[in-house]
SEVOLUM-908060 format. One record per residue: x negated, y, z of N, C-alpha, C in turn; residue number from 1. Coordinates in steps of 0.1 Angstrom, whole numbers, plus 5000, padded with zeros to 4 digits. Each point is the difference from the previous one (the first is absolute). Last residue first. Example, Ala and Ser with C-alpha at 12.3 -4.5 7.8 and 13.67 -1.06 7.14 Angstrom:
% residues 2
R    npx    npy    npz   capx   capy   capz    cpx    cpy    cpz     n
R   4872   4978   5071   4991   5011   5000   5008   5011   5008     2
R   4997   4943   4999   5009   5012   5000   4991   5012   5000     1
This chain:
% residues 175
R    npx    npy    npz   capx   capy   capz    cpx    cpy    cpz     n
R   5039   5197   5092   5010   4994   5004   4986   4989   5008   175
R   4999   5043   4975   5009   5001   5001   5006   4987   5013   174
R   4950   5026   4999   5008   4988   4991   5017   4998   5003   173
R   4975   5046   5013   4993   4986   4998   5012   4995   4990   172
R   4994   5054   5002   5008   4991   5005   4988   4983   4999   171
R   4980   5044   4985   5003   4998   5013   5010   4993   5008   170
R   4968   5015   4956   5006   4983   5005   5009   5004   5016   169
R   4969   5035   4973   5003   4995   5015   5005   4981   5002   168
R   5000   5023   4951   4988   5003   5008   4996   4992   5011   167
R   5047   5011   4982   4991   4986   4992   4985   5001   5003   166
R   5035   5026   5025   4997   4988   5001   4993   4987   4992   165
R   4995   5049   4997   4994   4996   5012   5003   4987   5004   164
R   5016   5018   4957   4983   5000   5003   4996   4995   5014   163
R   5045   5007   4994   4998   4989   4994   4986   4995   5001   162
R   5011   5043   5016   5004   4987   5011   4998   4989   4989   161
R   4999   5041   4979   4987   4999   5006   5005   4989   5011   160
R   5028   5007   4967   4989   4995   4994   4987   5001   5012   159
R   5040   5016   5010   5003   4987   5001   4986   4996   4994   158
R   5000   5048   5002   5003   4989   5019   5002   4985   4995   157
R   5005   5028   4964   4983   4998   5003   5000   4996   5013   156
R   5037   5005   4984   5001   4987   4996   4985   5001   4998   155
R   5019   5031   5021   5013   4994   5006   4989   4984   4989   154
R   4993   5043   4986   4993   4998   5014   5005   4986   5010   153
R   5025   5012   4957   4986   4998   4997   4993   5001   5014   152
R   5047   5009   4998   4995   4982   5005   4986   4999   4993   151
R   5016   5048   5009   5006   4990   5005   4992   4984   5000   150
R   5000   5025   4961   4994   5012   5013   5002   4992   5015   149
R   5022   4988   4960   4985   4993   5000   4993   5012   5008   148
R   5047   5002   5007   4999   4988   4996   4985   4999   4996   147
R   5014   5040   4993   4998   4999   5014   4998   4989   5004   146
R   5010   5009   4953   4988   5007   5004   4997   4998   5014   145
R   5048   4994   4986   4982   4986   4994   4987   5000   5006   144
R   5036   5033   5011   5006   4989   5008   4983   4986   4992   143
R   5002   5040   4982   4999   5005   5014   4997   4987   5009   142
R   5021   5006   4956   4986   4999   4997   4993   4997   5013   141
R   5047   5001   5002   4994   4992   4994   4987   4998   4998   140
R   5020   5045   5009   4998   4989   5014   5001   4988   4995   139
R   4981   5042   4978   5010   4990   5001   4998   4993   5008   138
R   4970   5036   4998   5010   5003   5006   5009   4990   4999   137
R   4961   4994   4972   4995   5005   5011   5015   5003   5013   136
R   5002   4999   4951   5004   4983   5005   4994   5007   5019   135
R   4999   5036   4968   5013   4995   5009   5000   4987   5003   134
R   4967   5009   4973   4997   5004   5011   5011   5004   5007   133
R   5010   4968   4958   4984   5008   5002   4996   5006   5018   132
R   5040   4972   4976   5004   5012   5012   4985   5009   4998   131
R   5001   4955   4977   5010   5009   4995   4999   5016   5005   130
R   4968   4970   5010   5001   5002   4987   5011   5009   4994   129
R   4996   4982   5042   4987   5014   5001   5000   5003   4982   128
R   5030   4965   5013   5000   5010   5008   4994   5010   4999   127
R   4986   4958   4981   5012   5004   4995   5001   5013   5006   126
R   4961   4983   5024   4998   5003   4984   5015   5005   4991   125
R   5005   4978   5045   4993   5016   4998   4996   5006   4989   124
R   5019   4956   5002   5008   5010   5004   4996   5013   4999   123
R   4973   4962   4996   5008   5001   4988   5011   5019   5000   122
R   4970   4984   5038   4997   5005   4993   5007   4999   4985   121
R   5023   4979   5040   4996   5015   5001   4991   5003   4990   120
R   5021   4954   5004   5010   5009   4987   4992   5015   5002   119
R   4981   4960   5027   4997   4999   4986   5008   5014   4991   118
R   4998   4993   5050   4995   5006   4991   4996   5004   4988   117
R   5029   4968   5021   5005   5015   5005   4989   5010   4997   116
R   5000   4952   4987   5010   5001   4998   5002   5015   5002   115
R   4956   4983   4997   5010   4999   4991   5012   5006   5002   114
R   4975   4995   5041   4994   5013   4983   5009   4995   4989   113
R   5010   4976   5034   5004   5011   5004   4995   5008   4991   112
R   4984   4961   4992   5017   4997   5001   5002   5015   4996   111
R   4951   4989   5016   5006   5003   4987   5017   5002   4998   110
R   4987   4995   5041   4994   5017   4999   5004   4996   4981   109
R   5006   4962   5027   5008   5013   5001   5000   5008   4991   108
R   4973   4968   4997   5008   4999   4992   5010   5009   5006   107
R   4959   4994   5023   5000   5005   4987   5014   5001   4990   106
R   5000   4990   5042   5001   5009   5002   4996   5006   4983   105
R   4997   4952   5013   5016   5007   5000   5004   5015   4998   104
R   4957   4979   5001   5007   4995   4986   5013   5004   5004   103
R   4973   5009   5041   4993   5010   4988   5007   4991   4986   102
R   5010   4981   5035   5008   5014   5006   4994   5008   4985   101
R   4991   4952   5002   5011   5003   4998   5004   5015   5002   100
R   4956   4991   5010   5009   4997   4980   5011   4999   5001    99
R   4982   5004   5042   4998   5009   4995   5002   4998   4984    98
R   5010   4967   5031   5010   5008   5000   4990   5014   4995    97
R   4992   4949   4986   4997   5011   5006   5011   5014   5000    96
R   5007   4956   4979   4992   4998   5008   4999   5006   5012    95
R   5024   5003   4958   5005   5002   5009   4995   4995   5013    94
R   4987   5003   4946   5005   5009   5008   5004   5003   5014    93
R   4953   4978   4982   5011   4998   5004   5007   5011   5001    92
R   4953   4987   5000   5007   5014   5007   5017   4995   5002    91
R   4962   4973   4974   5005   4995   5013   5007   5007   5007    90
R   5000   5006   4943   4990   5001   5016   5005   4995   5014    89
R   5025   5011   4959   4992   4987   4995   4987   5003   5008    88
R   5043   5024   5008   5004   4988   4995   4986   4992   4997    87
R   4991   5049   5018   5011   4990   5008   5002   4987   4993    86
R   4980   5027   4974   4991   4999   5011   5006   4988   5007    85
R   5029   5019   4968   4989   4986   4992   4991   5001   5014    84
R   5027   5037   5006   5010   4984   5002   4991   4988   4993    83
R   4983   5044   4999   5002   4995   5015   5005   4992   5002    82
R   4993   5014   4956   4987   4998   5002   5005   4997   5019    81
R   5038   5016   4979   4997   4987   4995   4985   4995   5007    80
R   5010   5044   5012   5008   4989   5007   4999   4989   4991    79
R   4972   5039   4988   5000   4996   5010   5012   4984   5008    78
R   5010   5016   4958   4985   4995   4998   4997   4995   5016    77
R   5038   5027   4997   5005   4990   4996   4988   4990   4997    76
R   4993   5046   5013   5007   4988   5014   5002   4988   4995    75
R   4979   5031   4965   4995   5001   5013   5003   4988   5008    74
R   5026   5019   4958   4992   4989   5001   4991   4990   5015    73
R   5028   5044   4999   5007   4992   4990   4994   4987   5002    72
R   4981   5039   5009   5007   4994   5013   5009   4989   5000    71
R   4969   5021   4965   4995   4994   5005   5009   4997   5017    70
R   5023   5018   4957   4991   4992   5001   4990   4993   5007    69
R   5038   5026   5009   5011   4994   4992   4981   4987   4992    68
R   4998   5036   5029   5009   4994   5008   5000   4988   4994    67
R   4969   5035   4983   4998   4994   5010   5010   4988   5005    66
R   5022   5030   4968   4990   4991   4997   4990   4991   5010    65
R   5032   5035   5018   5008   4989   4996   4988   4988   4988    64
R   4984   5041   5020   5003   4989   5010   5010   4986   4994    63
R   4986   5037   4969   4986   4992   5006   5008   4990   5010    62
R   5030   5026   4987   4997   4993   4989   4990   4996   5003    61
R   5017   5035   5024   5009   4984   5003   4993   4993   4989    60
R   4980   5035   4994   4994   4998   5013   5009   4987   5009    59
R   5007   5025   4958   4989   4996   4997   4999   4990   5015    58
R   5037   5025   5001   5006   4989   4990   4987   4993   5002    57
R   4992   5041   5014   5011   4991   5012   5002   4986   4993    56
R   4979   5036   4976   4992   4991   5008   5007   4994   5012    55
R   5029   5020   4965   4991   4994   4995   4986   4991   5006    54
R   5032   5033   5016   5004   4988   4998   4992   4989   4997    53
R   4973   5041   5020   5008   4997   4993   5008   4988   4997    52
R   4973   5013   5034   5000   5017   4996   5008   5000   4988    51
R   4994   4967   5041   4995   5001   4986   5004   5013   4996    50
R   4974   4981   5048   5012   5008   4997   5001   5001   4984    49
R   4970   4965   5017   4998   5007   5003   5015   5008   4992    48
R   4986   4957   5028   5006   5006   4993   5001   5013   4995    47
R   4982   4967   5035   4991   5010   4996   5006   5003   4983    46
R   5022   4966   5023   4995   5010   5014   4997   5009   4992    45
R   5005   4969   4969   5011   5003   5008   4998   5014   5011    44
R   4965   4973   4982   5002   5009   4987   5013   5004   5007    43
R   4988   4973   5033   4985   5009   4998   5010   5013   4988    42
R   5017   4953   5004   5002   5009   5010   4995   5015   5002    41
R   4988   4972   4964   5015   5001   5003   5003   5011   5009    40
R   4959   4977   5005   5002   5009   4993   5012   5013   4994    39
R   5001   4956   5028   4994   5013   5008   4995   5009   4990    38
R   5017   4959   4981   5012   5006   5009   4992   5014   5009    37
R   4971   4975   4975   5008   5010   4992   5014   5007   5005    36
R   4968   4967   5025   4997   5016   4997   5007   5006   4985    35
R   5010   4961   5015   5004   5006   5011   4997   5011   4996    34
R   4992   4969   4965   5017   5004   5007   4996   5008   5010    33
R   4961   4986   4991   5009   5008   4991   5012   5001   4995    32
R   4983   4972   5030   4991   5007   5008   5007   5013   4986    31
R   5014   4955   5000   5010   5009   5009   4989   5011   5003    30
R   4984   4976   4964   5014   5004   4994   5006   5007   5018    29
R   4961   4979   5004   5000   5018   4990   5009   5002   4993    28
R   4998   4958   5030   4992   5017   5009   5000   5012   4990    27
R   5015   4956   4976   5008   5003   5009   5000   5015   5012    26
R   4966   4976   4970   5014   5008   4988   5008   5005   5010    25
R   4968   4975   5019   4989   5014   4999   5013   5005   4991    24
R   5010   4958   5016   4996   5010   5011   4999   5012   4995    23
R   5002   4966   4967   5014   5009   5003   5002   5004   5016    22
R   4956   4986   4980   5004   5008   4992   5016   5001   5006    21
R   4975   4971   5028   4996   5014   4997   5006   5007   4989    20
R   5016   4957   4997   5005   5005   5012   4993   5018   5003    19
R   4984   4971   4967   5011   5006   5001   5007   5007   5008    18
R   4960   4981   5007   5002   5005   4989   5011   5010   4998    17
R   4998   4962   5024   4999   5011   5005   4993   5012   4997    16
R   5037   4959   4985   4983   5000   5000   4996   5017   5006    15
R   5051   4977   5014   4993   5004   4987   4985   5000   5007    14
R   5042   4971   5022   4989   5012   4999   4997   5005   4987    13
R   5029   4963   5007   5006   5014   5005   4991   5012   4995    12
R   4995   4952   5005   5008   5007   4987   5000   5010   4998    11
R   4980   4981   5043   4993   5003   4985   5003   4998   4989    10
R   5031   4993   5038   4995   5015   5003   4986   5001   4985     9
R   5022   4957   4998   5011   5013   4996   4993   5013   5002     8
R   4977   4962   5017   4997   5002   4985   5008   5010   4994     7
R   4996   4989   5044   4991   5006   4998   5002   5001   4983     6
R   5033   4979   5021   5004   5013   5002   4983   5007   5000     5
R   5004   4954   4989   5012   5006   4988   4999   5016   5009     4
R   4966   4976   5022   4999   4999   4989   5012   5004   4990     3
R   5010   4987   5044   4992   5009   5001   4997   5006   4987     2
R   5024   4962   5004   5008   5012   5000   4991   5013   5000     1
């Protein structure tokens, strides 16, 4: 019996080889996801007043490209490259309660970007297109615009506890 559950766990594994390469895909897909969410954050904060529709429009149009390309790709690389770790290494999903807190929390944070952040830079771009520098007073524009003012700090707190639990390890073995 011994023997059929040593042989399944070395189905399992990959060559470690590999294993290094979707470590090392995995630390720079969430290492550039994070800092582009702090950039984000950064080009937001440090917004500078537009002087025309036109650079209101320009300036939802950077954020909404950023969004739409590299925030786009980012989580979803990072989280495949975290679910192959988990499946064909001894890590396991549900082993350890720090993969489970850090794979549940990743799929939070994506869901919720999808679902409630995904429509705000589309939005801002429409809005600032039409209204030009009245979008600035619409309470639609207002209502988006506050929404990544809001949960961008809100999701460099999460990226920086993910960091500390994929780092730290700080829960043990689940069982």
């Amino acid at each position: 019996m011994d023997n059929q559950v040593t042989s399944d766990t070395n189905k399992k594994r990959i060559n470690k080889t590999f294993r290094q390469w979707i470590r090392f895909l995995h630390v720079m897909f969430s290492l550039i996801w994070m800092g582009v969410v702090i950039c984000l954050g950064l080009l937001i904060f440090f917004r500078p007043d537009p002087s025309s529709g036109d650079e209101l429009r320009y300036f939802n149009e950077i954020i909404h490209r950023i969004d739409t390309t590299l925030i786009a790709i980012t989580p979803l690389i990072s989280l495949i490259t975290g679910i192959l770790l988990c499946w064909k290494t001894n890590w396991g999903f549900f082993k350890y309660w720090w993969i489970i807190i850090k794979l549940s929390l990743t799929i939070i944070i994506i869901v919720f970007s999808i679902i409630y952040l995904g429509p705000v830079s589309p939005n801002l771009v429409e809005i600032s297109g039409k209204l030009g520098l009245e979008a600035l007073v619409d309470d639609t524009y207002i209502s988006y615009f506050t929404r990544l003012t809001i949960f961008n700090p809100i999701n460099i707190a999460l990226f920086a506890f993910l960091t500390y639990v994929a780092h730290f390890k700080p829960w043990g073995k689940r069982t």
